[in-house]
BALOBA-1460 file (C-alpha; in Angstrom, 3 decimals):
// residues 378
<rec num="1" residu="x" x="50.172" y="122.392" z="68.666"/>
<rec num="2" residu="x" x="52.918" y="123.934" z="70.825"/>
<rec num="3" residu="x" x="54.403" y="126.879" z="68.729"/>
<rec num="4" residu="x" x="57.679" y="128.757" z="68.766"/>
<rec num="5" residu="x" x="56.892" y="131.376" z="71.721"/>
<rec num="6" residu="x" x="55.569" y="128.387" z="74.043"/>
<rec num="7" residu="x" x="58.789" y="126.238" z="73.352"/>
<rec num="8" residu="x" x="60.496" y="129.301" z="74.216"/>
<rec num="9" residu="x" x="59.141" y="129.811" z="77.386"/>
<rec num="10" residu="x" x="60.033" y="126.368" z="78.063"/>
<rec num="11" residu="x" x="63.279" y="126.315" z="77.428"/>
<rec num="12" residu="x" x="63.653" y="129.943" z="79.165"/>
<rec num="13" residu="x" x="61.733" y="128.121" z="82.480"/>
<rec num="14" residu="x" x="64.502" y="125.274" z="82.457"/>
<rec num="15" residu="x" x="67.858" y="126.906" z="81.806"/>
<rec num="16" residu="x" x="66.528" y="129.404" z="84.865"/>
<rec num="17" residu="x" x="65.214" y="126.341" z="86.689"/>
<rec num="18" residu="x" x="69.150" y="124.663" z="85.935"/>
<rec num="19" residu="x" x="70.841" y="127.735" z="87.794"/>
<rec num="20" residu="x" x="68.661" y="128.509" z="90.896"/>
<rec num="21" residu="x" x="70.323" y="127.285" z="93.760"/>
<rec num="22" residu="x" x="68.877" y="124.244" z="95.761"/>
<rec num="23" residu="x" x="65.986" y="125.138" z="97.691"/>
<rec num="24" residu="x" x="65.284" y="123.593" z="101.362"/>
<rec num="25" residu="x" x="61.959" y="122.213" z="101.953"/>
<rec num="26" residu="x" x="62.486" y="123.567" z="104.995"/>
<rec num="27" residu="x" x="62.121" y="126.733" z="103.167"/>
<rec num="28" residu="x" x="59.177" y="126.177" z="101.005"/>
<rec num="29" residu="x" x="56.420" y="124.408" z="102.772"/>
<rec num="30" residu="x" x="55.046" y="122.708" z="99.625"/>
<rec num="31" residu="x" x="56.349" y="121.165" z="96.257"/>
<rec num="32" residu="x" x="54.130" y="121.278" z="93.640"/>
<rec num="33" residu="x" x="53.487" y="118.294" z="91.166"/>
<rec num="34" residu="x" x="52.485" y="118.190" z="88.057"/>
<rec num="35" residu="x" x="50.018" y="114.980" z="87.189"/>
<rec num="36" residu="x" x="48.990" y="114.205" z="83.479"/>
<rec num="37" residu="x" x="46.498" y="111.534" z="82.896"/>
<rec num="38" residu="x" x="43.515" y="110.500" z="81.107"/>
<rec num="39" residu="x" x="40.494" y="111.550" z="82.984"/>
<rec num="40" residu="x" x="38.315" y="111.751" z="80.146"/>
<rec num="41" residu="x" x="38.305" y="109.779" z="76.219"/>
<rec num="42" residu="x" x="39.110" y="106.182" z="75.309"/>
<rec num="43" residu="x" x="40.897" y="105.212" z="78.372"/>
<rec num="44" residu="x" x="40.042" y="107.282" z="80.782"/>
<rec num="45" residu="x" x="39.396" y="104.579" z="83.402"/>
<rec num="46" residu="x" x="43.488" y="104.062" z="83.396"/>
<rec num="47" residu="x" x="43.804" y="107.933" z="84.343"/>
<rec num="48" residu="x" x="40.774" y="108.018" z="87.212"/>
<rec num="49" residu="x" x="42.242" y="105.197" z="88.502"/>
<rec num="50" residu="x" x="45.738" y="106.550" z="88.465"/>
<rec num="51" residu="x" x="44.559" y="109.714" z="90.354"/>
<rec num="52" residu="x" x="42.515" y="107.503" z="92.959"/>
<rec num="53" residu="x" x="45.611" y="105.841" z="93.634"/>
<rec num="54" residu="x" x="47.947" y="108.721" z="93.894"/>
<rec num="55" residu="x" x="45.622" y="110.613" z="96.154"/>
<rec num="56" residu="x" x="45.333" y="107.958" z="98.520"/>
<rec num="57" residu="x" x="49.303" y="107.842" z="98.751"/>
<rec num="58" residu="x" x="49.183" y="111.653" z="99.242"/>
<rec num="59" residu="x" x="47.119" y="111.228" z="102.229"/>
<rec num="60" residu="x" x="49.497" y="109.111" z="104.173"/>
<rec num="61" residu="x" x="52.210" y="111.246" z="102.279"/>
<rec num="62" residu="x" x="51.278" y="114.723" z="103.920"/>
<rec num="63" residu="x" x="50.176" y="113.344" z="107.032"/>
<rec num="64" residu="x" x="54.142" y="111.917" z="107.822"/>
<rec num="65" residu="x" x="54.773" y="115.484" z="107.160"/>
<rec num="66" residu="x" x="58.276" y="114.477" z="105.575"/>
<rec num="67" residu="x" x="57.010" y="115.962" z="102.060"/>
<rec num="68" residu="x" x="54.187" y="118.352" z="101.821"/>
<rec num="69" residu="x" x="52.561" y="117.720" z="97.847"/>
<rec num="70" residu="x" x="50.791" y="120.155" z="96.038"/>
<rec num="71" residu="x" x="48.970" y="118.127" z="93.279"/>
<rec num="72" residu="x" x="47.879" y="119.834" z="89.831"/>
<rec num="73" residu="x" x="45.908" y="117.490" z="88.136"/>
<rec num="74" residu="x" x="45.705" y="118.249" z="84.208"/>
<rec num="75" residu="x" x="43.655" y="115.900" z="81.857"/>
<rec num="76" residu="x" x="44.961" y="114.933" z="78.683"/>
<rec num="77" residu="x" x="41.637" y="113.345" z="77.289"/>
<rec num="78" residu="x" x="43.590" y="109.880" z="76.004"/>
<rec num="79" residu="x" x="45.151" y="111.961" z="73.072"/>
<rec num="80" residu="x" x="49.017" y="112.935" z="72.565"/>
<rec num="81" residu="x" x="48.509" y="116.181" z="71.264"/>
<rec num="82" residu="x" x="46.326" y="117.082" z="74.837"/>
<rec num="83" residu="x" x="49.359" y="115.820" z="76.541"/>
<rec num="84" residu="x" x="51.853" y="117.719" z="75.433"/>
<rec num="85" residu="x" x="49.584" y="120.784" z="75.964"/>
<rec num="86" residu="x" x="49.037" y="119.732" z="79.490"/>
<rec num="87" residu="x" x="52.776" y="119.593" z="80.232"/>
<rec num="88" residu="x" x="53.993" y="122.845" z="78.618"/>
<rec num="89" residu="x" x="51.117" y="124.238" z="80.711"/>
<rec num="90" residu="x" x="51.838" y="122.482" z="84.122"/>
<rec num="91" residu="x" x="55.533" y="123.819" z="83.317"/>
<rec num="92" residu="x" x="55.167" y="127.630" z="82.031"/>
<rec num="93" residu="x" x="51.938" y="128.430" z="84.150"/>
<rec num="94" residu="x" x="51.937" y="126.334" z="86.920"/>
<rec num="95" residu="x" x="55.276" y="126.138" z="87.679"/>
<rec num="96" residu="x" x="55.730" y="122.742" z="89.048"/>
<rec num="97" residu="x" x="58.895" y="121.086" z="90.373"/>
<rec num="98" residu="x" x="58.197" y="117.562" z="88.562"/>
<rec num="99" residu="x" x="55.445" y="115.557" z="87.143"/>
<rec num="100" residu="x" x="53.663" y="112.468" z="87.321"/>
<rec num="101" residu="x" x="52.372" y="110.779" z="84.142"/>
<rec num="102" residu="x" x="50.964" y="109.864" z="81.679"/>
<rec num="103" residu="x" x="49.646" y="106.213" z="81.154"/>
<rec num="104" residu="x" x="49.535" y="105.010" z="77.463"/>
<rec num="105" residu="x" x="53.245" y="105.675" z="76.048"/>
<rec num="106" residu="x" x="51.866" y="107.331" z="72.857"/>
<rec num="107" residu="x" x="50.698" y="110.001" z="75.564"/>
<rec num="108" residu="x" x="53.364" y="109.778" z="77.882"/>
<rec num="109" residu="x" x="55.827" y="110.374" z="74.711"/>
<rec num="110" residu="x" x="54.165" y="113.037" z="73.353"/>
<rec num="111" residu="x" x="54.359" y="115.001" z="76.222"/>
<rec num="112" residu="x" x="58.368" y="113.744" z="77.654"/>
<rec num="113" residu="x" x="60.488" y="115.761" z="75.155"/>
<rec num="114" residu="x" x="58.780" y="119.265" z="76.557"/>
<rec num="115" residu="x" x="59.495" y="117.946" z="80.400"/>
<rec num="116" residu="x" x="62.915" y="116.923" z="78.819"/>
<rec num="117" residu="x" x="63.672" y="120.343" z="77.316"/>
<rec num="118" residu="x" x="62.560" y="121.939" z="80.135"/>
<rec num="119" residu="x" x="64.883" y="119.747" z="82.269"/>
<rec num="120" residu="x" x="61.457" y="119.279" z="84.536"/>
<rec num="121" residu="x" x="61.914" y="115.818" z="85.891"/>
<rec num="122" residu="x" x="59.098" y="113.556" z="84.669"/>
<rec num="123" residu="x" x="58.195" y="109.739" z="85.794"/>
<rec num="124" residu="x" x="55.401" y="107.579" z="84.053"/>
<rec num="125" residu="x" x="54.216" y="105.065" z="86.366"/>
<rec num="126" residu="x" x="52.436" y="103.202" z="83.803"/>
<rec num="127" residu="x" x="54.129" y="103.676" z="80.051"/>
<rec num="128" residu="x" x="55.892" y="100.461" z="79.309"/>
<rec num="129" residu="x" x="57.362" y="101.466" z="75.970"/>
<rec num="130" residu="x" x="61.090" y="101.268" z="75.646"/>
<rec num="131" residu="x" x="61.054" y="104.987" z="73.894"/>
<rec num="132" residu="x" x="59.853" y="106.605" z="76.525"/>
<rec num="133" residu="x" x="63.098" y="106.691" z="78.715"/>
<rec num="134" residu="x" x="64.766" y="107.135" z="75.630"/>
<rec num="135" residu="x" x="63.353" y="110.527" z="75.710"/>
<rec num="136" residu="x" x="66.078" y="112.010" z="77.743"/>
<rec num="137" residu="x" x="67.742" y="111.986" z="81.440"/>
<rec num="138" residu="x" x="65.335" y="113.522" z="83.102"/>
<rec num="139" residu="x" x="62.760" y="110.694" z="81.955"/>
<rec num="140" residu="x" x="62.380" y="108.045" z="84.135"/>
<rec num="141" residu="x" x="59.529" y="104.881" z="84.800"/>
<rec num="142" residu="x" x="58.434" y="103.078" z="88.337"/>
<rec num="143" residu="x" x="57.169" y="100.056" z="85.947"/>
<rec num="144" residu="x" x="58.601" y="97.489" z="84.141"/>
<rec num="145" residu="x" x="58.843" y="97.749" z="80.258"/>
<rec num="146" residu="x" x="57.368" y="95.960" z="77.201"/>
<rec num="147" residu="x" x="60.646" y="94.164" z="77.093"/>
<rec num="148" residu="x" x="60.230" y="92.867" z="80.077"/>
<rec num="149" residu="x" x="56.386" y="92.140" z="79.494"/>
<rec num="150" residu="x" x="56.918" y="90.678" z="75.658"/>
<rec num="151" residu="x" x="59.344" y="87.910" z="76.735"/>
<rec num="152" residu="x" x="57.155" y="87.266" z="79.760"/>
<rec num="153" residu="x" x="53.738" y="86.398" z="77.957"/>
<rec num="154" residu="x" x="55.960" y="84.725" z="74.987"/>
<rec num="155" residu="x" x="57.078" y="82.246" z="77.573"/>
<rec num="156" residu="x" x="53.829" y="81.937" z="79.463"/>
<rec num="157" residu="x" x="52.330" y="81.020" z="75.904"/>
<rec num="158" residu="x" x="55.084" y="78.320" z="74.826"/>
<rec num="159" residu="x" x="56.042" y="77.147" z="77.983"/>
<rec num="160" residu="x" x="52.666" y="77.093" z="79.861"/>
<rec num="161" residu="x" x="50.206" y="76.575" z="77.970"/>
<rec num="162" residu="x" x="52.181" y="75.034" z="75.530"/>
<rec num="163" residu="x" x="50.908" y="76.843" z="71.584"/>
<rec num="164" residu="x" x="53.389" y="76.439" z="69.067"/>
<rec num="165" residu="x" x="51.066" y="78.604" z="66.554"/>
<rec num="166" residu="x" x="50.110" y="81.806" z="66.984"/>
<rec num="167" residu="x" x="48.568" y="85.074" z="65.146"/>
<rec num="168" residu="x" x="49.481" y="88.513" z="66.478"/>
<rec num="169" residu="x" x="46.592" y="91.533" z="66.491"/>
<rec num="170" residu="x" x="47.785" y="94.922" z="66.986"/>
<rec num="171" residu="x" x="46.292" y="98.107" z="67.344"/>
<rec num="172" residu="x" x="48.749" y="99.894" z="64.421"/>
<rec num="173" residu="x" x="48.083" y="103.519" z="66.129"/>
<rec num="174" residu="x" x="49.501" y="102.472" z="69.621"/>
<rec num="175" residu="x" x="53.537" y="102.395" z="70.451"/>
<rec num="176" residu="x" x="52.690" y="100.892" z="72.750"/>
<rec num="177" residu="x" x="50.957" y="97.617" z="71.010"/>
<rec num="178" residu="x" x="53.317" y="97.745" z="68.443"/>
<rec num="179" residu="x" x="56.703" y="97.626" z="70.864"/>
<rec num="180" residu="x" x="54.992" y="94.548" z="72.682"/>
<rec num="181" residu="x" x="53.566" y="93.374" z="70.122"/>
<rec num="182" residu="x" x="57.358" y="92.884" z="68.093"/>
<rec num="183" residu="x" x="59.139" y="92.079" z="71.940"/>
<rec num="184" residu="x" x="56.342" y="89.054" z="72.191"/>
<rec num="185" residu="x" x="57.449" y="87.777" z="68.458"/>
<rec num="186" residu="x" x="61.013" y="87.847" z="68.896"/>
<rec num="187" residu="x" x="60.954" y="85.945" z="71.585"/>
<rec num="188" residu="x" x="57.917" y="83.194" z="70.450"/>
<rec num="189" residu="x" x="60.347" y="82.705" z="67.563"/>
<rec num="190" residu="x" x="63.455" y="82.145" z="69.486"/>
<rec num="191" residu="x" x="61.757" y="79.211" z="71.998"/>
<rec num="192" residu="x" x="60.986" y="77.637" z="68.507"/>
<rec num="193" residu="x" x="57.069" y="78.741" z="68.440"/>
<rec num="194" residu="x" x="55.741" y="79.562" z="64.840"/>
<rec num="195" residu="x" x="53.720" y="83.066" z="63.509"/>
<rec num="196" residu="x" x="50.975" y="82.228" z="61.384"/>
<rec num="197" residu="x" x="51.890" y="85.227" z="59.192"/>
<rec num="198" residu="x" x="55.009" y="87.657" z="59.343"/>
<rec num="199" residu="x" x="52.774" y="90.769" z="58.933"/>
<rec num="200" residu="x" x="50.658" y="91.576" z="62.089"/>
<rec num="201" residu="x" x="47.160" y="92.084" z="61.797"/>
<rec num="202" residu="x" x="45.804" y="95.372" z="62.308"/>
<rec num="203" residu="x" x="43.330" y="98.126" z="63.200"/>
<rec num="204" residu="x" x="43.228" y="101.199" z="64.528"/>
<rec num="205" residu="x" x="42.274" y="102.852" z="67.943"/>
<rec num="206" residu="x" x="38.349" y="103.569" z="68.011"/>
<rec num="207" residu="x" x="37.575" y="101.254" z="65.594"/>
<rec num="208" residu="x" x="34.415" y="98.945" z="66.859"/>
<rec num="209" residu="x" x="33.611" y="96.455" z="63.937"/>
<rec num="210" residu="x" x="36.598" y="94.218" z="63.627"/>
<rec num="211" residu="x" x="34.962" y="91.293" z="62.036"/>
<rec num="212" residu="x" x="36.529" y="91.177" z="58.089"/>
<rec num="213" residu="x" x="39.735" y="91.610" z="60.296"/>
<rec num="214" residu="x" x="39.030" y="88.058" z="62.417"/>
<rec num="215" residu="x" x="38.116" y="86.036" z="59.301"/>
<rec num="216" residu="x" x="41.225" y="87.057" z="58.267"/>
<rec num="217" residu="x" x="42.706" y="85.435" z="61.473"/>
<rec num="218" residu="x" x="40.409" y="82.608" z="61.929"/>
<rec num="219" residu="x" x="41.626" y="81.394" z="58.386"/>
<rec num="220" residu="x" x="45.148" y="80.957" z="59.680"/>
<rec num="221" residu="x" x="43.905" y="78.532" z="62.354"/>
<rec num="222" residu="x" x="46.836" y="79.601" z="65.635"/>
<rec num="223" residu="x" x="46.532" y="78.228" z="68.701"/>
<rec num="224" residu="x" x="46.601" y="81.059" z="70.209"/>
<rec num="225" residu="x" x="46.241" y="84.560" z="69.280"/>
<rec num="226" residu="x" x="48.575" y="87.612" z="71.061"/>
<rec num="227" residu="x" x="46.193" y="90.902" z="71.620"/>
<rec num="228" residu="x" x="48.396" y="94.021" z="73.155"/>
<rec num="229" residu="x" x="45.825" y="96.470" z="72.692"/>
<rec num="230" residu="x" x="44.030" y="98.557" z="75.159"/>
<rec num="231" residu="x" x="40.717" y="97.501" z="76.685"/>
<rec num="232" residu="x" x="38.619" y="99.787" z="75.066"/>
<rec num="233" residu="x" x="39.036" y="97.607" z="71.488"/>
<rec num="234" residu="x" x="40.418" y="94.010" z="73.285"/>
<rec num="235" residu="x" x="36.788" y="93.890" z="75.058"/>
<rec num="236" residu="x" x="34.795" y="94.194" z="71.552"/>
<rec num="237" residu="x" x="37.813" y="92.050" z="69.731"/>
<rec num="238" residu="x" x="37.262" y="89.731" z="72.379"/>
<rec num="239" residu="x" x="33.569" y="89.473" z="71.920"/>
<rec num="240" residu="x" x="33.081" y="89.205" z="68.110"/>
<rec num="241" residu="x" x="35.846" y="86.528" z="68.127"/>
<rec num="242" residu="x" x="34.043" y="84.662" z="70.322"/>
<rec num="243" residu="x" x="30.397" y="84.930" z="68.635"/>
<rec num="244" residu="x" x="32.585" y="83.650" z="65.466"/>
<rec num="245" residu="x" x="33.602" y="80.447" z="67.414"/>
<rec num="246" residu="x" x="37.093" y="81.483" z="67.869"/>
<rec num="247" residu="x" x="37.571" y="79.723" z="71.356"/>
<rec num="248" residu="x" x="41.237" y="79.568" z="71.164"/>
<rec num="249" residu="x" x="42.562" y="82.205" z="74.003"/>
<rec num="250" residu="x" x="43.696" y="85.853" z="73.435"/>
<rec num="251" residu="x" x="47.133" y="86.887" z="75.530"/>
<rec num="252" residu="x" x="47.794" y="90.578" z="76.307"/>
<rec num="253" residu="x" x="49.480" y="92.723" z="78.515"/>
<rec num="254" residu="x" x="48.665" y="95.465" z="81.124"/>
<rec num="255" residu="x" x="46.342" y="97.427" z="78.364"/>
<rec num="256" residu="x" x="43.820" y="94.766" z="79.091"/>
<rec num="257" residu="x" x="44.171" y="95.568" z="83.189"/>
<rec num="258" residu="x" x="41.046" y="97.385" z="83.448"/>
<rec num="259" residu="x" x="36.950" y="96.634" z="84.863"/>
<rec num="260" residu="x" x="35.434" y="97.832" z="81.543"/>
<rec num="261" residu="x" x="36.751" y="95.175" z="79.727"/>
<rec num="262" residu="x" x="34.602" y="92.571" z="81.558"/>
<rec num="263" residu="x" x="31.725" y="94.669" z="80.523"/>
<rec num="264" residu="x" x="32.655" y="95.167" z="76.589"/>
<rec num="265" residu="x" x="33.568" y="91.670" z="76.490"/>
<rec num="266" residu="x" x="30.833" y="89.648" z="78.759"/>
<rec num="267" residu="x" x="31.510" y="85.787" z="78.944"/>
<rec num="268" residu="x" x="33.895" y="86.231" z="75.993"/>
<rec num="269" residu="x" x="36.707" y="87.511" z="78.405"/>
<rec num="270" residu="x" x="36.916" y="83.664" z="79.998"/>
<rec num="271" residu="x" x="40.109" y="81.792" z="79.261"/>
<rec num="272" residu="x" x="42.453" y="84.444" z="78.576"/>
<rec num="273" residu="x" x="45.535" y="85.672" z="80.163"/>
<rec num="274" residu="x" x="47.645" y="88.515" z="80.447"/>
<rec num="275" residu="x" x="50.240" y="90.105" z="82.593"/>
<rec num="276" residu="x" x="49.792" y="92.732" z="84.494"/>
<rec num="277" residu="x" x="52.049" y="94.449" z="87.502"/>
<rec num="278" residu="x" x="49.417" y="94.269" z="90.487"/>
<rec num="279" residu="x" x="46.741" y="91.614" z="91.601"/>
<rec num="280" residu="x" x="44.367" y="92.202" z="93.743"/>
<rec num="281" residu="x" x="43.887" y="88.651" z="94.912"/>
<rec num="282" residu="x" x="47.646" y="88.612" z="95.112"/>
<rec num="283" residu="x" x="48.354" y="87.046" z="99.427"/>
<rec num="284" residu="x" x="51.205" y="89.421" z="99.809"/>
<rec num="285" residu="x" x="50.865" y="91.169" z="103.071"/>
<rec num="286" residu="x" x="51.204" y="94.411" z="101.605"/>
<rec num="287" residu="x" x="49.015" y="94.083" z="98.471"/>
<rec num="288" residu="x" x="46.573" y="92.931" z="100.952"/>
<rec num="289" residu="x" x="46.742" y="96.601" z="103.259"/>
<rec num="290" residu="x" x="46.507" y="98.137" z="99.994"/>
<rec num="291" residu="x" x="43.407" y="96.638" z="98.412"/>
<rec num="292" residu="x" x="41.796" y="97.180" z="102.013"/>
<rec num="293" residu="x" x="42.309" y="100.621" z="102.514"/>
<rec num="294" residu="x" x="41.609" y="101.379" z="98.614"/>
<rec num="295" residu="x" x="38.440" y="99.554" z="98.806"/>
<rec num="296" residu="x" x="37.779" y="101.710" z="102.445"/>
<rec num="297" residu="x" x="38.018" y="105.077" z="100.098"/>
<rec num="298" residu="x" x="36.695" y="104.264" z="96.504"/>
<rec num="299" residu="x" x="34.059" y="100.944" z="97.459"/>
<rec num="300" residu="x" x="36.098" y="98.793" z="94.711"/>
<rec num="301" residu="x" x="39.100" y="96.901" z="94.681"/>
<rec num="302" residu="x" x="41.974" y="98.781" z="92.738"/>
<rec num="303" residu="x" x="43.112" y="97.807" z="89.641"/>
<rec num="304" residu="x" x="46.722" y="97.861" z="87.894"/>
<rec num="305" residu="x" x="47.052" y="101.350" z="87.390"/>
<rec num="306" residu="x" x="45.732" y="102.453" z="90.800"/>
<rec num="307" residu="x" x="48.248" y="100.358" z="92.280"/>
<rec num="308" residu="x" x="50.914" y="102.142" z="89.453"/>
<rec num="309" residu="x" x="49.874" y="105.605" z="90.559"/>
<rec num="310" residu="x" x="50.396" y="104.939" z="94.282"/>
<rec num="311" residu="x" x="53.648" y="103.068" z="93.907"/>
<rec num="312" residu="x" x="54.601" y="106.119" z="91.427"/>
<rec num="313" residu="x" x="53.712" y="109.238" z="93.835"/>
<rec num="314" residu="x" x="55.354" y="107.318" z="97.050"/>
<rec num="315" residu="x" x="58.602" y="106.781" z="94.811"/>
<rec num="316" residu="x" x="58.713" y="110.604" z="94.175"/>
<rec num="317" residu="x" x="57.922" y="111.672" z="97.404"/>
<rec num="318" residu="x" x="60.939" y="109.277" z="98.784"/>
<rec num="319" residu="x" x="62.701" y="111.040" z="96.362"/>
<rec num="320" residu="x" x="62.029" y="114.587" z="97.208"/>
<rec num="321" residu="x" x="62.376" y="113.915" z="100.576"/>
<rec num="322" residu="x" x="65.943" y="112.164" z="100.006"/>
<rec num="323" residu="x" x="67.034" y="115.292" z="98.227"/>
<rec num="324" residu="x" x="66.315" y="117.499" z="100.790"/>
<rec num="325" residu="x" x="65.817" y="120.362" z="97.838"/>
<rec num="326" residu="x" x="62.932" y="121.027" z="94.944"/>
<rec num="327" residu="x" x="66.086" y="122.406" z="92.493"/>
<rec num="328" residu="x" x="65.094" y="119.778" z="89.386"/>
<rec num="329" residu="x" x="68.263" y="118.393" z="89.129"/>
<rec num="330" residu="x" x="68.385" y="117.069" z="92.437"/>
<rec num="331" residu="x" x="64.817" y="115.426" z="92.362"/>
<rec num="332" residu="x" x="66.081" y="113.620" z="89.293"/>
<rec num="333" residu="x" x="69.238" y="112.562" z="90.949"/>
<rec num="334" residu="x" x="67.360" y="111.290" z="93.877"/>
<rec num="335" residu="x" x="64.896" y="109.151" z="91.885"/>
<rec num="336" residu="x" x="67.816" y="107.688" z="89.541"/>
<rec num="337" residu="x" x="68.896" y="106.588" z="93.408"/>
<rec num="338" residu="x" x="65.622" y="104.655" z="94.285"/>
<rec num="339" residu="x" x="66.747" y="101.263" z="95.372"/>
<rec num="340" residu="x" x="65.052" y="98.656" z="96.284"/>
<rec num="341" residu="x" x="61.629" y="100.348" z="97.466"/>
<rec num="342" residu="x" x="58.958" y="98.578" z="98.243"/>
<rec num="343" residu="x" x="55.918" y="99.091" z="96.860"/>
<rec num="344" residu="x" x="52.190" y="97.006" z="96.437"/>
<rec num="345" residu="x" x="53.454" y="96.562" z="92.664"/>
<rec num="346" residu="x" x="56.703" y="94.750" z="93.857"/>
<rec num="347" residu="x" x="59.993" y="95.816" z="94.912"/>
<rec num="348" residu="x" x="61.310" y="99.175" z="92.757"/>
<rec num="349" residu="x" x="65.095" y="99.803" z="91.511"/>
<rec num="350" residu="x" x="65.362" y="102.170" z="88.888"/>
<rec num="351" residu="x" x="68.628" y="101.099" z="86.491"/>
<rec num="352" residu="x" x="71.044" y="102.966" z="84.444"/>
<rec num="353" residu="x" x="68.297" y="103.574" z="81.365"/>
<rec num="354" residu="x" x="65.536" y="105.053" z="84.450"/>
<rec num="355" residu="x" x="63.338" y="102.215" z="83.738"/>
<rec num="356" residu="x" x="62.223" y="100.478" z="86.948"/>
<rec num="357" residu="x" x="63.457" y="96.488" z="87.568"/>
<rec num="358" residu="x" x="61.023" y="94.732" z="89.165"/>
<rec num="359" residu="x" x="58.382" y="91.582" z="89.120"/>
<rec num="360" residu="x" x="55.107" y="91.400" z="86.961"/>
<rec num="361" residu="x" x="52.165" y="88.732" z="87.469"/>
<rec num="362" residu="x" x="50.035" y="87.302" z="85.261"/>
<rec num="363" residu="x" x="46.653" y="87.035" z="85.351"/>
<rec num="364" residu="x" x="43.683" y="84.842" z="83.974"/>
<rec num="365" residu="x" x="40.657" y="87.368" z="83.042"/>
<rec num="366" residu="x" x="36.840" y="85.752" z="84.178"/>
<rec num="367" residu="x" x="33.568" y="87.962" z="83.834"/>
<rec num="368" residu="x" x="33.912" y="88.239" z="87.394"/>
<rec num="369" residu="x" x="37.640" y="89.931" z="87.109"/>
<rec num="370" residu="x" x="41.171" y="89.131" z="86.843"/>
<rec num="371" residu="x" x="42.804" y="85.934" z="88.877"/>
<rec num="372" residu="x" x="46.317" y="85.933" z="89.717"/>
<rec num="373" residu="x" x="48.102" y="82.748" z="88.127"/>
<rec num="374" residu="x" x="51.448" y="83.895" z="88.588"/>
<rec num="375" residu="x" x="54.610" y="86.007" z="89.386"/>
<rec num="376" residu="x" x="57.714" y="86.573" z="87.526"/>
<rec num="377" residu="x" x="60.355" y="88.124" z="88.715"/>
<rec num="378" residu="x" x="62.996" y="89.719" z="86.274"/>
């Protein structure tokens, strides 16, 4: 828990941070940035890709020589409380002029009030949750948000694929699963698509037996069923469902976007969609460098957030280098400015509310990985 003296410091670190004068980067040969991910825990394949991808940018980053980056990597080990510790540490020991993270909004908001307080400007390149920008003005997102996401897969499902009936699963200790999860509903119910219940169904994050919860479902009979959980339960969901003869498809969103859920869920992942804000298999010219020169450094084709945490790093470099200073106020400023960057996740304008406006795909998930089907554009 962060107690009185740390919350202190913090707030004694940002009111002297608030009235230092700008400093040239001309003048101090690196800024240092704070990154928060999971490394280790339940989804720690989001934060190792994250890091692969951010390191990779940094490369081409340091060697323009615009912006020299210092990178503190802290781990947050897939819980909130870990997060916040990891900030108020990257801020009161480490001293860093912004930070990077987290993925999973439940992290990512545990962790943005103390960034917030501290007026330390902080960008997520992978928590869609509409709270998270909510946080405060010096909160800000390079990807889209569950809004954007819900109404996305709620169309996709009614439009597409054409299910008038469908259950909704949610993981009840996730923000994140819940904000989609009621985005998705709204909409289903306003293109004139029915909910088999008004209550969601739920578990809980680390559960692994979720069978008495998909009898449940199964005795509804949906078309469809809408899953925006994280991989670590959707691949196990996804494979009891399946042994029960529940062949109807599962949607989800980006929490599904990651290799280990081929692995929990075997053949069981065929037939399903969700969307997503990178494909690999996507023709784009630039997606196409990317994948290459990822696949050069790591031996595997990048996933969603690998693609996040480049895009994310490049946008605050851009940044940096735009405001010609490391005072926090005028890296914020600068980001808030980002228009119309383009990235291998799509093109990047960050709005009034700092969340980012920009395209998402969707993708059909195979045992042999993720297809692209399509692209929306907002």
């Amino acid at each position: 828990m962060i107690n009185k003296s740390q919350l202190k410091k913090v707030l004694t670190i940002g009111a002297l941070a608030a009235s230092l004068a700008p400093l040239s980067l001309a003048a101090k040969r690196e800024v240092k940035i704070g990154a928060v991910f999971p490394m280790t825990g339940a989804v720690a394949t989001y934060g190792q890709e994250s890091v692969n991808g951010i390191k990779l940018a940094l490369k081409k980053i340091n060697a323009e020589g615009k912006v020299s980056i210092d990178l503190k990597v802290e781990d947050n080990k897939s819980e909130p409380q870990e997060s916040a510790n990891a900030v108020t540490k990257l801020i009161t020991s480490d001293n860093v002029d912004a930070i990077i993270g987290s993925v999973a909004s439940s992290n990512t908001l545990a962790g943005a009030p103390i960034a917030q307080t501290s007026k330390v400007p902080l960008l997520t390149p992978a928590s869609t949750n509409e709270k998270v920008t909510m946080t405060g003005d010096f909160i800000s997102r390079t990807c889209f948000t569950d809004a954007f996401q819900g109404v996305v897969m709620a169309k996709f499902a009614y439009e597409t694929l054409k299910k008038r009936k469908m259950a909704v699963i949610i993981d009840n200790s996730s923000d994140y699963s819940k904000g989609l999860s009621k985005v998705f509903k709204a909409k289903f119910k306003e293109l004139g698509g029915k909910l088999v219940s008004d209550e969601d169904f739920a578990y809980i994050q680390k559960d692994t037996d979720f069978r008495s919860l998909l009898r449940k479902v199964k005795r509804t009979k949906p078309d469809a069923i809408f899953l925006p959980g994280y991989y670590t339960e959707v691949g196990l969901i996804l494979k009891q469902a399946r042994q029960m003869g529940m062949n109807m498809p599962f949607l989800g969103g980006d929490g599904w976007d990651s290799p280990t859920l081929q692995k929990l869920a075997g053949k069981a992942v065929s037939g399903n969609y969700i969307s997503s804000h990178f494909a690999p298999d996507d023709k784009d010219e630039k997606v196409q460098a990317f994948v290459k020169e990822y696949k050069a450094e790591y031996g595997q084709n990048p996933g969603a957030m690998a693609a996040l945490g480049y895009d994310g790093i490049l946008v605050m470099a851009d940044a940096i280098s735009r405001a010609k200073s490391t005072k926090n106020t005028d890296i914020q400023a600068a980001i808030l400015a980002t228009k119309d960057f383009v990235g291998v996740t799509g093109s990047i304008t960050i709005d009034k509310n700092r969340n980012a406006k920009k395209s998402a795909v969707v993708l059909e998930t195979t045992p042999a990985g993720n297809i692209f089907n399509s692209k929306v554009n907002p």
